[in-house]
C-alpha positions in Angstrom: 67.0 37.9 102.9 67.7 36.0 106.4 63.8 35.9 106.4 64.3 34.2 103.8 67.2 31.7 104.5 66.0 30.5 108.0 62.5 29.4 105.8 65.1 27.5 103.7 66.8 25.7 106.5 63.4 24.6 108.0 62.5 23.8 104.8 65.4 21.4 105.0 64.9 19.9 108.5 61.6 19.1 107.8 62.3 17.2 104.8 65.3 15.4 105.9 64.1 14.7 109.3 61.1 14.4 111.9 61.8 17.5 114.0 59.2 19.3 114.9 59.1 23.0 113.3 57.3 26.1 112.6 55.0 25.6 109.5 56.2 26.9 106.4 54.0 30.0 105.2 54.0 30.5 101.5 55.3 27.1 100.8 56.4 27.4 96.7 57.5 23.5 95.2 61.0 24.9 94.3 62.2 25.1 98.5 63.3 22.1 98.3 65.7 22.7 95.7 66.1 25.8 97.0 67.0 24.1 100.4 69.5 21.9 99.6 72.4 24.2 100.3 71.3 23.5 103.9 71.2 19.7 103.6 74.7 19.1 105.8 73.4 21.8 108.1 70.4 19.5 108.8 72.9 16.4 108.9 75.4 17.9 111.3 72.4 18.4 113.5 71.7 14.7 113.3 75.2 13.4 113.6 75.8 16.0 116.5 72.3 14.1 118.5 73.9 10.2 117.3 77.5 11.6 118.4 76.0 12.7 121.8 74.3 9.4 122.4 77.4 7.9 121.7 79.2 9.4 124.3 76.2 9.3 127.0 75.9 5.5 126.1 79.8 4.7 126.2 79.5 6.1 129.9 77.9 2.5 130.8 78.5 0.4 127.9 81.6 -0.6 125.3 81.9 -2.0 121.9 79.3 -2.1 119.4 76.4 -1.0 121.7 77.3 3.1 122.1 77.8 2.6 118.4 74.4 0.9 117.8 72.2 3.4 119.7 74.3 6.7 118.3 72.8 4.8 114.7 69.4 4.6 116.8 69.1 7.6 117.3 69.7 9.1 114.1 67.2 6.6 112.6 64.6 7.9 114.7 65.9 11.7 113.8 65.3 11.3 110.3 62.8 8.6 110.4 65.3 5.8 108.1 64.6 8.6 105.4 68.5 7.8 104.0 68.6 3.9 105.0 64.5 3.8 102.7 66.4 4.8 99.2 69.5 2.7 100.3 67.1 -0.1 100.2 65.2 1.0 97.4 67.8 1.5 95.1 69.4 -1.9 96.0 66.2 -3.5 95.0 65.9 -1.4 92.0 69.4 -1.4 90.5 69.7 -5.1 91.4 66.7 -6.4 90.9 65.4 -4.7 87.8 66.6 -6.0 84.3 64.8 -2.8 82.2 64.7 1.0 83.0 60.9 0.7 83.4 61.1 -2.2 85.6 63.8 -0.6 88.2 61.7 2.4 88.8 58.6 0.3 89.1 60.6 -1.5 91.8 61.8 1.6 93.6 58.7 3.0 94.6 57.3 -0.3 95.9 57.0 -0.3 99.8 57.8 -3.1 100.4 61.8 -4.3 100.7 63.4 -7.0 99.1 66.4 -8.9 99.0 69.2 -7.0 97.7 67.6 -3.7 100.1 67.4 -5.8 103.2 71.2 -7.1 102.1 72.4 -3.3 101.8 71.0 -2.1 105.0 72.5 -4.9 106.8 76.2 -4.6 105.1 76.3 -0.6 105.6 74.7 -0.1 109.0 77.2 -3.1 110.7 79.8 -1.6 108.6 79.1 1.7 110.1 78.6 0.1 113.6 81.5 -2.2 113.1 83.9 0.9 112.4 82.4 3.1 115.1 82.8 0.2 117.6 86.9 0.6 116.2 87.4 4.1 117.9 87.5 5.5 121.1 84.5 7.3 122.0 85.5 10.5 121.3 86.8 9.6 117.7 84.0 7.6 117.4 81.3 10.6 118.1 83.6 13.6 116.2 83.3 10.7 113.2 79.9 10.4 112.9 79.2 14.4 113.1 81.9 14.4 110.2 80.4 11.4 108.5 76.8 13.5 108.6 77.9 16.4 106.9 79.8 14.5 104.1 77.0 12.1 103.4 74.6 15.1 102.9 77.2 16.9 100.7 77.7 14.1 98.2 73.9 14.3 97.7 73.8 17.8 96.9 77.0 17.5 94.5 74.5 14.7 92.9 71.7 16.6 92.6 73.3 19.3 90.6 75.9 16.9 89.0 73.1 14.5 87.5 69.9 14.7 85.5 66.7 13.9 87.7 64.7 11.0 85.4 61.3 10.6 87.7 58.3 12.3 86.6 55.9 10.9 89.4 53.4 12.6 90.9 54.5 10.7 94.2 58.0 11.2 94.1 60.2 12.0 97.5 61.8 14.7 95.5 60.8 16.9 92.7 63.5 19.1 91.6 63.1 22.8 89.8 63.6 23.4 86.7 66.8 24.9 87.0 68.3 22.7 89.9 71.2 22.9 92.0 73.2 25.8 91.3 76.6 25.1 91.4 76.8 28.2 94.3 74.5 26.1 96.4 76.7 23.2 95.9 79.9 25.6 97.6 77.9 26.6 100.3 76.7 23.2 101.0 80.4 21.8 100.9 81.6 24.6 103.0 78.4 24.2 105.8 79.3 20.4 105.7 82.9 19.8 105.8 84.0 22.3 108.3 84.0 19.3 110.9 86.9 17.6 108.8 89.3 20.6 110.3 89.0 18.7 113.6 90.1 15.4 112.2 94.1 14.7 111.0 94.9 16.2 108.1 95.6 12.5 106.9 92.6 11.0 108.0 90.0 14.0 106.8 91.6 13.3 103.3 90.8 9.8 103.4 87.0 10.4 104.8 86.7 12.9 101.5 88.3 10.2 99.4 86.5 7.2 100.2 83.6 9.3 100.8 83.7 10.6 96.9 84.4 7.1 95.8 81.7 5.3 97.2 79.2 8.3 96.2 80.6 8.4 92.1 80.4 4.7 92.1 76.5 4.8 93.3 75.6 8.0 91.0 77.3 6.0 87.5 75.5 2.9 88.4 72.2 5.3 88.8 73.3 7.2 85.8 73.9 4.0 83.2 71.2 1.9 84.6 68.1 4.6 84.9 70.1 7.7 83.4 70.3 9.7 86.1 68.7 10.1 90.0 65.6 9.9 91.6 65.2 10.5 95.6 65.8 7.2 96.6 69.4 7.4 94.6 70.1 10.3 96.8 69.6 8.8 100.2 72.0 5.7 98.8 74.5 8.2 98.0 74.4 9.8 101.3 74.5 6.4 102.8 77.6 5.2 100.9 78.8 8.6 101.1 78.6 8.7 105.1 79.9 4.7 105.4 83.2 6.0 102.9 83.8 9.0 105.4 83.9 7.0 108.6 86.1 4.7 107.1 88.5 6.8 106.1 88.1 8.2 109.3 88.8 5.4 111.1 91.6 4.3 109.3 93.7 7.1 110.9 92.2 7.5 114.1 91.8 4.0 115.5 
């Protein structure tokens, strides 16, 4: 059973992120699912990196910079992996005028307007608030932020039907999905770090936080009836930009 749990969690890292691990013996197609209970895990391992490069970089620099190379570094972590459906879905959902057409659109390489117009609004919004707080509110908000983002994806991925049937796709669910178990254990793995925030400002990071994510999930669900991968790193991205604004609305 832990054999079986710690294959799960690498599982995880290595599809969230670029960290090097062990390779996966006896692979089966359902681990990602599987692995999603570990998501936050994996994203309180990145935001715990981008919070300690915040701190390190605050040491010789103020203002936006720490808070620009803390969002560095997790971009490198996880290879944009989040920020790539961000911009995907932005150029699907807002670009797209048929359900055909927005998919089509989605799995395109290349980045267009409205993607290049979302990365820029949430990564200075994120900067912009981080820049806000003092450095140690600044790095316990982004280890916070992590785990929320990855725990509105999760809740999504049970909460919503799954609508892409290519062969290509970032993310191919199993059959039976997210159990809502694996959704609790998620939640539980990826809010603890809200404990350490006011009681005031960890409600408004789960608030915001579950705002921004339902908005971007019925959007997704009325315009292509459901999610695809790319919808999933949006959510986290709204999701994580919601939670350090709430957080930061108490703190600073």
């Amino acid at each position: 059973m832990i054999g079986r749990q710690v294959q799960l969690l690498l599982c995880a890292a290595q599809f969230l992120t670029r960290l090097p691990t062990p390779p996966l013996r006896g692979f089966e197609p359902d681990w990602i699912t599987r692995s999603a209970r570990y998501f936050p895990l994996v994203g309180l391992l990145v935001g715990g990196v981008c919070a300690l490069a915040l701190l390190a970089a605050s040491q010789v620099w103020n203002g936006w910079v720490p808070a620009l190379l803390a969002l560095g570094a997790g971009l490198l972590l996880t290879g944009g992996f989040h920020e790539d459906g961000l911009a995907d879905t932005a150029d699907g959902l807002g670009g797209g005028q048929t359900l055909e057409r927005r998919l089509e659109i989605m799995k395109d390489s290349r980045v267009g307007t409205y993607g290049v117009l979302a990365l820029v609004v949430v990564l200075g919004a994120k900067a912009a608030t981080l820049a806000t707080l003092t450095p140690l509110s600044a790095a316990l908000a982004l280890l916070a932020a992590h785990g929320v983002g990855r725990v509105a994806a999760v809740a999504t991925m049970a909460a919503l039907p799954h609508v892409s049937d290519r062969a290509d796709a970032k993310y191919k669910p199993a059959p039976d999905g997210v159990k809502p178990a694996e959704v609790l254990v998620a939640a539980i793995l990826g809010l603890w770090p809200l404990l350490l925030a006011p009681p005031l400002g960890a409600l408004a990071a789960i608030g915001l936080a579950a705002a921004f994510a339902l908005a971007m999930a019925l959007l997704a669900r009325r315009l292509i009836g459901g999610y695809v991968g790319d919808v999933l790193g949006a959510i986290e991205q709204v999701a994580e930009l919601g939670a350090l604004l709430g957080l930061a609305a108490v703190l600073a």
